[in-house]
C-alpha positions in Angstrom: 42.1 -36.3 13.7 43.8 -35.3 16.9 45.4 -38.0 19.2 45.9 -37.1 22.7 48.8 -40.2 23.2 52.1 -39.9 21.6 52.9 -42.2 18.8 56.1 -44.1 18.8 57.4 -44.9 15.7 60.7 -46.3 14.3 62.0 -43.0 12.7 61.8 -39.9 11.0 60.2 -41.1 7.8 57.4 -42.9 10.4 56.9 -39.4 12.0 56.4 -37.6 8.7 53.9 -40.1 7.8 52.1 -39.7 11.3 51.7 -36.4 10.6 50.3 -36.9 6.8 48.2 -38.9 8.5 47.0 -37.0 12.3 47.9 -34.4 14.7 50.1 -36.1 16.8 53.4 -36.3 19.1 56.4 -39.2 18.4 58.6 -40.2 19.5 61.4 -42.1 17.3 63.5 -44.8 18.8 65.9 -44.6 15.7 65.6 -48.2 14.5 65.8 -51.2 16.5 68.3 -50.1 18.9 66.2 -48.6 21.5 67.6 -47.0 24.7 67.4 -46.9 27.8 67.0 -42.5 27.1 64.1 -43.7 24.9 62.8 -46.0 27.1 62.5 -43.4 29.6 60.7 -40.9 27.6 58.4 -43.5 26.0 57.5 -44.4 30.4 57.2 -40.6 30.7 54.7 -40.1 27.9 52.9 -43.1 29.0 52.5 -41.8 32.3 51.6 -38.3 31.2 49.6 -39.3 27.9 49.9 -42.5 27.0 51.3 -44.3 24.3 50.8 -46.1 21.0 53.3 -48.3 19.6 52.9 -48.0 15.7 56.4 -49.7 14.3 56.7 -51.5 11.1 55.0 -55.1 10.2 58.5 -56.8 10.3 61.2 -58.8 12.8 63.0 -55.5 13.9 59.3 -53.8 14.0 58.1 -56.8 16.4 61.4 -56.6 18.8 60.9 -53.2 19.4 57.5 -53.2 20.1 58.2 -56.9 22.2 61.0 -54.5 24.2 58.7 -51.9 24.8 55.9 -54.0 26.1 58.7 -55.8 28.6 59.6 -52.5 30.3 56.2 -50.3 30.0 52.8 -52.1 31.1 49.7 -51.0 29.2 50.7 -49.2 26.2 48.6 -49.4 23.0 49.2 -51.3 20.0 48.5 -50.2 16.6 49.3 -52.9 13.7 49.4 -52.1 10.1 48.9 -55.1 7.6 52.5 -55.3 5.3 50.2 -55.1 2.5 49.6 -51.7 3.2 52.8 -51.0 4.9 55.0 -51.7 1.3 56.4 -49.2 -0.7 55.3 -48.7 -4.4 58.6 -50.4 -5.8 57.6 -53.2 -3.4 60.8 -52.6 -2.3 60.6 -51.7 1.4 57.9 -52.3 4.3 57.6 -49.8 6.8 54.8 -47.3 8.4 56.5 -44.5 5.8 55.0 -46.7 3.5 51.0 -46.2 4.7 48.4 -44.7 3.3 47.0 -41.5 5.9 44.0 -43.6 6.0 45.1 -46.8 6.5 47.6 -45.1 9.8 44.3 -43.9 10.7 42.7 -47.0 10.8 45.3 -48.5 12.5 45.5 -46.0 15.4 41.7 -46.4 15.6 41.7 -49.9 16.1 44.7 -49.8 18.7 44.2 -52.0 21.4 45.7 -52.9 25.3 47.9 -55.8 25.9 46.1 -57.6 29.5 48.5 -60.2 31.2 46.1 -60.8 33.4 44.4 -64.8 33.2 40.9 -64.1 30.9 37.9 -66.0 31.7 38.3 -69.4 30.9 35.3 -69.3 28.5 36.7 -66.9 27.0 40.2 -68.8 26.1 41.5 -69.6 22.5 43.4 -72.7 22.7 46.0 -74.2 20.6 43.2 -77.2 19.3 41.2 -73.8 18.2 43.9 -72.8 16.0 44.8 -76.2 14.8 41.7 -76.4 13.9 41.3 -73.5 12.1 44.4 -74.0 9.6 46.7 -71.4 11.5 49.2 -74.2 12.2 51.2 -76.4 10.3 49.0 -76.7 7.3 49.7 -75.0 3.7 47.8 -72.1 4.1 48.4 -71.4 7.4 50.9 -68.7 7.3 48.3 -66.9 5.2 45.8 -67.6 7.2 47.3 -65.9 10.3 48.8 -63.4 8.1 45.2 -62.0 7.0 43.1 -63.1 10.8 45.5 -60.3 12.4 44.7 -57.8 9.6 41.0 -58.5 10.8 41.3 -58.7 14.1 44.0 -55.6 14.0 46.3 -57.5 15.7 49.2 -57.7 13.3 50.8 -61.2 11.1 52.3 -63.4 14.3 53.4 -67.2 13.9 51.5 -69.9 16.0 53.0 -69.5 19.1 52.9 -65.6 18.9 49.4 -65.9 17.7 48.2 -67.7 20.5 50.0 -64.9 22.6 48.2 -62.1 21.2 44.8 -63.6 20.9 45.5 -64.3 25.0 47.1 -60.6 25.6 45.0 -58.3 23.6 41.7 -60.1 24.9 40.1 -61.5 21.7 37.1 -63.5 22.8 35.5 -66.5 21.4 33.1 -65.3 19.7 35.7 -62.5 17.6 37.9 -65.3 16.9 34.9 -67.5 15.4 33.3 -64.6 13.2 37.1 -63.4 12.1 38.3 -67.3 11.2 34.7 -67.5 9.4 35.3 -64.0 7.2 39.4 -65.5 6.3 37.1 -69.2 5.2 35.0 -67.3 3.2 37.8 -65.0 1.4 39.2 -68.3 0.7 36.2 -69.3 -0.8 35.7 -66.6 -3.4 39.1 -66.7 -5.0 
């Protein structure tokens, strides 16, 4: 599987595992402390290519991609699920971690953060995900933890959940049949 944009991963490991996994380009920012260097080739290869952002399902993971998405407008986003992001030991979490096919999958399902207001019939609000269980209830951090695995959107909290369902453009109608699949998973254990 060839991809025409160029990956940007975390680090060396990441790239090695990109290329288990595709014929691609990376580009590494060398952990979380992304420069302005990198920031520069990552606008570059967006303006040439474009980009997919493909960092680990953790806190330093999310900053870099949250930095990225600051300073370079319409990137893609590619989220692996930790469960199939953690090493064997179950020891470390990170894309060098992954399965070829499960980096597959996640560069297939990559999707473009909008900023731009959605239709209002088309808005998730915070009731929606009250009422769903995604906040403050006991199973809630699950909940969201296994909805962004489904909706390929990564684990968020509440507030950041409510961001993402807003920026990458889930409608209603996703939200309802995704919620419905995580009720009946719940079900059946």
């Amino acid at each position: 599987m060839k991809i025409k944009e160029v990956i940007v991963v975390e680090g060396k490991d990441d790239t090695v595992a990109i290329k288990r996994a595709v014929d691609a380009d990376t580009i590494e920012t060398n952990g979380s402390a992304i420069n302005e260097s990198t920031l520069a080739q990552i606008a570059l290869a967006q303006e040439r290519r474009g980009v997919i952002v493909l960092t680990d399902p953790d806190y330093p993971g999310e900053r870099i991609r949250r930095i990225i998405s600051e300073r370079i407008p319409d990137c893609l986003h590619a989220f692996l699920p930790k469960k199939e992001a953690i090493s064997k030991k179950q020891d470390d979490l990170g894309v060098e971690n992954a399965t070829p096919e499960a980096i597959r999958q996640a560069l297939i399902h990559a999707k473009q953060e909008d900023d731009t207001k959605q239709v209002e019939s088309n808005v998730i609000d915070w009731q929606d995900l009250h009422a769903a269980g995604l906040i403050a209830g006991s199973n809630s951090k699950r909940r969201r933890e296994r909805l962004g695995d489904i909706l390929h959107i990564g684990y968020a909290n509440g507030k950041q959940l409510h961001k993402r369902l807003q920026k990458f453009r889930i409608t209603e109608a996703e939200f309802k049949e995704a919620i419905q699949r995580v009720f009946e998973e719940e079900q059946s254990e």
